[in-house]
C-alpha positions, 0 to 999 in steps of 0.5 A: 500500500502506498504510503504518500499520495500527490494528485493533480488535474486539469482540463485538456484543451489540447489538440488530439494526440498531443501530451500536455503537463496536468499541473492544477492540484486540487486546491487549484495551485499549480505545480510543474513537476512531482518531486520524488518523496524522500526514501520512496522506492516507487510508485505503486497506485495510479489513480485517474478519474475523467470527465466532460468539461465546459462543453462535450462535443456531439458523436465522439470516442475518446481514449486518454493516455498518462504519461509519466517523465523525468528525472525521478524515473529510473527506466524513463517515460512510461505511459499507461492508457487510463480510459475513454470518455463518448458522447453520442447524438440522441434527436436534437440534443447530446444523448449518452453523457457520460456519467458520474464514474469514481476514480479509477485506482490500479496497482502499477510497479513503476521505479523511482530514484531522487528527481522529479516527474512530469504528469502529461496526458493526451487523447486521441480520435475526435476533438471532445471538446475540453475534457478534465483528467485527475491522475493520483500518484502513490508512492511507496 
C-alpha cells in the first residue's frame, strides 16, 4: 500500500494526440513537476478519474493516455492508457453523457530514484471538446 499520495488535474484543451503537463492540484495551485518523496522506492497506485468539461462535443470516442517523465524515473517515460470518455447524438440534443464514474485506482510497479516527474496526458480520435483528467500518484 502506498504510503504518500500527490494528485493533480486539469482540463485538456489540447489538440488530439498531443501530451500536455496536468499541473492544477486540487486546491487549484499549480505545480510543474512531482518531486520524488524522500526514501520512496516507487510508485505503486495510479489513480485517474475523467470527465466532460465546459462543453462535450456531439458523436465522439475518446481514449486518454498518462504519461509519466523525468528525472525521478529510473527506466524513463512510461505511459499507461487510463480510459475513454463518448458522447453520442440522441434527436436534437447530446444523448449518452457520460456519467458520474469514481476514480479509477490500479496497482502499477513503476521505479523511482531522487528527481522529479512530469504528469502529461493526451487523447486521441475526435476533438471532445475540453475534457478534465485527475491522475493520483502513490508512492511507496
Amino acid at each position: 500500500m502506498a504510503k504518500y499520495y500527490v494528485t493533480v488535474g486539469d482540463s485538456m484543451g489540447q489538440a488530439t494526440t498531443t501530451f500536455a503537463s496536468v499541473q492544477t492540484l486540487p486546491d487549484g495551485g499549480t505545480l510543474s513537476s512531482i518531486k520524488v518523496p524522500p526514501d520512496m522506492k516507487k510508485i505503486s497506485v495510479l489513480g485517474s478519474c475523467l470527465s466532460s468539461d465546459v462543453i462535450s462535443v456531439i458523436d465522439v470516442g475518446n481514449n486518454f493516455t498518462v504519461q509519466l517523465s523525468g528525472t525521478g524515473l529510473v527506466d524513463g517515460i512510461q505511459e499507461f492508457n487510463i480510459g475513454a470518455l463518448f458522447s453520442g447524438e440522441v434527436g436534437a440534443s447530446v444523448g449518452m453523457s457520460w456519467d458520474a464514474q469514481p476514480a479509477n485506482y490500479r496497482n502499477v510497479d513503476v521505479a523511482v530514484k531522487p528527481g522529479e516527474i512530469v504528469v502529461s496526458c493526451a487523447y486521441d480520435g475526435t476533438d471532445p471538446g475540453t475534457p478534465f483528467v485527475a491522475v493520483t500518484l502513490g508512492f511507496e
